[in-house]
C-alpha positions as CSV (number, residue, x, y, z in Angstrom):
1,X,131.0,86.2,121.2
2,X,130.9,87.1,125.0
3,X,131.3,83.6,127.1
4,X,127.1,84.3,128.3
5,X,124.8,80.9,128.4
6,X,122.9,82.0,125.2
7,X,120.6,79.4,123.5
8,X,118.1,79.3,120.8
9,X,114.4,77.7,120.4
10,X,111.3,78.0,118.4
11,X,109.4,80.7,119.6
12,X,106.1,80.7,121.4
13,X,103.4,82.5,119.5
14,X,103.3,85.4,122.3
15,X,106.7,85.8,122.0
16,X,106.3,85.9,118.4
17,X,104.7,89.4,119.0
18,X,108.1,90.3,120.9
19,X,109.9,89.9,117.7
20,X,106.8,91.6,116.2
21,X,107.4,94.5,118.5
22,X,111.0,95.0,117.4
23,X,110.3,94.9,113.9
24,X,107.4,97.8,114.8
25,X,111.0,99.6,116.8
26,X,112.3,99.0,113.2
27,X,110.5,101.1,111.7
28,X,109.1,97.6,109.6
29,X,105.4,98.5,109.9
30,X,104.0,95.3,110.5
31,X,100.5,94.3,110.1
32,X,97.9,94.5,113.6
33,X,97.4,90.8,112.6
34,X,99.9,89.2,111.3
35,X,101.2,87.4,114.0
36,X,98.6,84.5,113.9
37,X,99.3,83.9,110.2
38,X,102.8,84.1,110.4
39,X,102.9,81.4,113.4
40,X,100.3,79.4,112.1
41,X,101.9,78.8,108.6
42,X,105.3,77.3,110.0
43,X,105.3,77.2,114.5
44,X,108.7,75.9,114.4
45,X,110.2,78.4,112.1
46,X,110.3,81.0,114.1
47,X,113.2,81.5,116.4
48,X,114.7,83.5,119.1
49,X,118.0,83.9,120.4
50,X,118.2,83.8,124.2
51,X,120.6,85.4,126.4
52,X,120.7,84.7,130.3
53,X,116.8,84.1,129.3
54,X,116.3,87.4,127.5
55,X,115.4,87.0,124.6
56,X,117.5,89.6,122.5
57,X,117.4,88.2,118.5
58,X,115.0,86.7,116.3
59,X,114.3,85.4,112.8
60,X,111.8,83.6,110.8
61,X,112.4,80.5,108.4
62,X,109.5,79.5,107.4
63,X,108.6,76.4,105.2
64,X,106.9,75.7,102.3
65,X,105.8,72.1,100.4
66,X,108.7,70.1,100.3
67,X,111.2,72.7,98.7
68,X,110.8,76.4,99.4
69,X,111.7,78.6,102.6
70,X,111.5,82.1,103.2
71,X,114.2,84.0,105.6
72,X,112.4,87.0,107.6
73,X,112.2,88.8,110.7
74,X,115.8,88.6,111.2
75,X,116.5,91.5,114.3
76,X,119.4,91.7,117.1
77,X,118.3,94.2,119.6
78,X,120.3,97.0,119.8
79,X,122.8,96.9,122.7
80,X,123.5,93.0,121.4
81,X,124.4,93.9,118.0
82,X,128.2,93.0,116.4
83,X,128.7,89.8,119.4
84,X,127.9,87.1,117.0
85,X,124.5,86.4,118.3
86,X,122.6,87.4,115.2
87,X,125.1,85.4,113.0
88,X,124.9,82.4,115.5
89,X,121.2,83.0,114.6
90,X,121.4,83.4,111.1
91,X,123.0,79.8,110.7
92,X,120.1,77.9,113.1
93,X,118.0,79.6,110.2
94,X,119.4,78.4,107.4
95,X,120.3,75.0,108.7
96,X,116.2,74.4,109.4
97,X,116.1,75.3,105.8
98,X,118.5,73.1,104.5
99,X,118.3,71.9,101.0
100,X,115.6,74.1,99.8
101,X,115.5,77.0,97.7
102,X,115.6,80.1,99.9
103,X,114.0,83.5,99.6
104,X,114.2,86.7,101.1
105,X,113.9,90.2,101.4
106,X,116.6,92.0,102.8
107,X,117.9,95.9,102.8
108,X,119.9,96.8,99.8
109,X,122.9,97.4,102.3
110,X,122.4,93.7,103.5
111,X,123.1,92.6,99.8
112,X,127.0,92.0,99.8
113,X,126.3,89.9,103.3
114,X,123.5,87.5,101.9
115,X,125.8,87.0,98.9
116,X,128.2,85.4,101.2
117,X,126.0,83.4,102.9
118,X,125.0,81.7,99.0
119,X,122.1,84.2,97.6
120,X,121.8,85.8,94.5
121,X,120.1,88.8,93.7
122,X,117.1,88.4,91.7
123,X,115.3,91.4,91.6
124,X,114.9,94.5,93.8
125,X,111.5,95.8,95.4
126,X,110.2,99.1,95.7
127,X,107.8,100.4,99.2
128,X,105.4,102.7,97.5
129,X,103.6,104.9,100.7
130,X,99.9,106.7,99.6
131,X,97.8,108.9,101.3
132,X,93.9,107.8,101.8
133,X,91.4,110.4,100.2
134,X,88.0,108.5,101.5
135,X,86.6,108.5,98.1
136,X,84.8,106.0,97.2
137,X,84.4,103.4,94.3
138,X,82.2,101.9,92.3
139,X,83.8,98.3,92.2
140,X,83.6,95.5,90.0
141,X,85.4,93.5,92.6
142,X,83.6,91.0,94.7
143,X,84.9,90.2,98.2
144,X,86.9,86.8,98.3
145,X,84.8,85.1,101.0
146,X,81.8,85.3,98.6
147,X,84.7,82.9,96.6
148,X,85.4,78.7,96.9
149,X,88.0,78.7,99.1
150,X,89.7,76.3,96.4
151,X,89.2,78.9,93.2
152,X,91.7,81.5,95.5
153,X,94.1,79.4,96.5
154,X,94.8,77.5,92.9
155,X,95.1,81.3,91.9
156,X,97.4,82.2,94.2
157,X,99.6,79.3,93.7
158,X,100.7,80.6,90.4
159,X,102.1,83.5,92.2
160,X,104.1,81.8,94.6
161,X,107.0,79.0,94.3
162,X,105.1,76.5,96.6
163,X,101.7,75.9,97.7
164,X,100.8,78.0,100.7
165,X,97.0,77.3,101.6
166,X,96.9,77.6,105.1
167,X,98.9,81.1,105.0
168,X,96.2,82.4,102.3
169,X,93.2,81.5,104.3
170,X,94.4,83.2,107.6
171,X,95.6,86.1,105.5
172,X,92.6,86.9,103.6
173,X,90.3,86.6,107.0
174,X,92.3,89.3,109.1
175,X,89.9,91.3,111.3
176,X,89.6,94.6,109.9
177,X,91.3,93.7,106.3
178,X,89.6,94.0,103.4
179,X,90.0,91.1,100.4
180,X,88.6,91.2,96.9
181,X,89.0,89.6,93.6
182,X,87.9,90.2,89.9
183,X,86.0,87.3,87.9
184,X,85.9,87.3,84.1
185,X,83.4,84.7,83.6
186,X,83.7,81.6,85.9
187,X,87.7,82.6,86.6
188,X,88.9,84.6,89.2
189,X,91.8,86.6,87.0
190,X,93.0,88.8,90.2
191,X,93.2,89.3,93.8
192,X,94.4,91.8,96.5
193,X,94.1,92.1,100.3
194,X,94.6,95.5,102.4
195,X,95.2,95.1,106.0
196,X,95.5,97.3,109.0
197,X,99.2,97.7,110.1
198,X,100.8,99.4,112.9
199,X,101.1,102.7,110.9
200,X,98.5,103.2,108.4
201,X,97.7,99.9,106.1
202,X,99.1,97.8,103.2
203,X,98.3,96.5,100.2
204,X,99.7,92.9,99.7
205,X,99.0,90.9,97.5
206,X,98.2,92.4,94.3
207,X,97.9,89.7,91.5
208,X,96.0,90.3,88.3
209,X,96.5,89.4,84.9
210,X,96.7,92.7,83.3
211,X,97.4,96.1,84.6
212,X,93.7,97.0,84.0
213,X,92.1,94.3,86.3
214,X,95.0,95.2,89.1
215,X,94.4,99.1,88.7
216,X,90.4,97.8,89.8
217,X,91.3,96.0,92.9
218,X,93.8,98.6,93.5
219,X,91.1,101.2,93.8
220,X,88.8,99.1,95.1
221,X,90.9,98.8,98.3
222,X,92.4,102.1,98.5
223,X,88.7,103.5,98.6
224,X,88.2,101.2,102.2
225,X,91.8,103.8,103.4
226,X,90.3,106.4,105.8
227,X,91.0,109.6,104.6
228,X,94.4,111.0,106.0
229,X,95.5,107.5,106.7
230,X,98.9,105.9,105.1
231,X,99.1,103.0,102.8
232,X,101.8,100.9,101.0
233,X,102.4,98.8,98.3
234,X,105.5,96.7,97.6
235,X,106.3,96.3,93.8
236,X,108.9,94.3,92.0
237,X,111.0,97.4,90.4
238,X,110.9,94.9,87.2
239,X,106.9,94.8,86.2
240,X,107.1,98.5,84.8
241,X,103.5,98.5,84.8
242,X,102.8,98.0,88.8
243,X,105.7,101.0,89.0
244,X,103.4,102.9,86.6
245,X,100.5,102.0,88.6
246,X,101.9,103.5,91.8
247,X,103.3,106.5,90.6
248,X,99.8,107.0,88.6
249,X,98.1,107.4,92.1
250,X,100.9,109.4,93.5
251,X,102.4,107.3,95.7
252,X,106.0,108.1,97.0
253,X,109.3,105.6,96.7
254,X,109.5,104.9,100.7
255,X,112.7,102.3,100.5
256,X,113.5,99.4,98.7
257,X,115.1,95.6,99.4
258,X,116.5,92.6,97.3
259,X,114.2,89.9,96.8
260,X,117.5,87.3,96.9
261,X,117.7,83.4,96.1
262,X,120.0,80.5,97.3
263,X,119.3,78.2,94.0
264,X,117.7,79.3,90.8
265,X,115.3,82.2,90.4
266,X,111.8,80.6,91.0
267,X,109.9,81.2,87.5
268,X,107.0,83.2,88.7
269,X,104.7,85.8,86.4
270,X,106.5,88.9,87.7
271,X,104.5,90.8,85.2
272,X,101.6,90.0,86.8
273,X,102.7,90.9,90.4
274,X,101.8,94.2,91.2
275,X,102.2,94.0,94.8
276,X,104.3,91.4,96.9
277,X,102.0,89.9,99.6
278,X,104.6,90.4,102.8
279,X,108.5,91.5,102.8
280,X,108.7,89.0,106.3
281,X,107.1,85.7,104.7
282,X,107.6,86.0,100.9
């Protein structure tokens, strides 16, 4: 590494849209909004590299309960790259996640790297992109603020390896996002949120119990897609059915990453995933 004063902290929640800026540079699409949610579920896990007081790398390691932590965001800007600053980085990352299981999302490429550094592949993700038509539906979904708070989040929990309550509640309240669930009876049996993103919007989560109830939210929220606009959808490549519900609506392979662990594979209903909620926080 060249002999420069380089340091790293937490970042501030402005610079937090730095980083956010790079990943946009990226080509990573974030969401207009994501920011807030991102800072607010973990402030101290997010962290930039500093060199001469420019900041130039970042990463997020954000945690979860007592047990889980999720690896994102991780960018050297270009002119820095190959000096050791990202891997100086890397480390501060996984040493504020010490002894937990961690997650993340990284670029199939990436894969022989996070192997080194203890992960193990667990399954790989595909980004399906779409094309808004405008049309609308006639839903059976109602919109999750007309929900208990507490009915949504003891759903989602059974999607995710740790409880995550104050994430779910920013996430599902983005301005301009739209957030609907499906009840059978008195239970909520599937939920989905779109949101307006740099380019276009996404579609993340997608839970459901059955393919049927996730192709109704699914259509539910690509109706609220202007016409002409992009959207996307990240699906685990191992639930065949949220594959078949992609292609079924003509939607595109865009790129893929490997959803990688450092202990054992957290024993989650992939089947029922149809759409991973964000590549950058799990």
């Amino acid at each position: 590494m060249a002999s420069h004063p380089y340091h790293i902290r937490a970042m501030t929640r402005d610079e937090l849209d730095v980083a956010l800026s790079w990943a946009t540079a990226e080509g990573w699409n974030p969401g207009l909004h994501d920011g807030d949610c991102f800072h607010r579920t973990d402030p101290d896990g997010f962290l930039m590299g500093f060199l001469n007081g420019e900041p130039i790398a970042s990463i997020s390691a954000v945690k979860y309960g007592e047990s889980f932590g999720f690896i994102g965001c991780y960018i050297v800007k270009p002119g820095f790259r190959g000096q050791g600053y990202g891997l100086t980085l890397w480390h501060g990352a996984l040493d504020y996640l010490k002894g937990r299981n961690i997650g993340l999302d990284g670029v199939v490429a990436q894969q022989d790297n996070y192997v080194k550094s203890g992960f193990s592949l667990a399954h790989r993700n595909i980004r399906y992109a779409g094309v808004g038509r405008g049309i609308p539906h006639n839903s059976d979904c109602v919109p999750l603020a007309h929900l208990p708070t507490e009915k949504v989040i003891a759903y989602d929990r059974r999607f995710f390896p740790e409880e995550r309550s104050g994430f779910i509640q920013c996430w599902m309240a983005q301005p301009g996002s739209h957030a609907v669930g499906v009840i059978q009876g008195q239970e909520l049996v599937g939920y989905g949120v779109l949101r307006p993103c740099q380019r276009g919007y996404k579609i993340g989560p997608l839970f459901a119990n059955g393919a049927a109830i996730a192709d109704e939210i699914f259509q539910t929220l690509v109706a609220q897609v202007p016409q002409g606009d992009s959207f996307y959808l990240d699906v685990p490549q191992v639930n065949g059915a949220a594959v078949a519900l992609a292609e079924r609506y003509g939607m595109a392979d865009d790129f893929e990453t490997a959803r990688m662990y450092t202990q054992s594979k957290p024993e989650l209903p992939l089947n029922q995933i149809f759409g991973i909620t964000t590549f950058e926080l799990g």
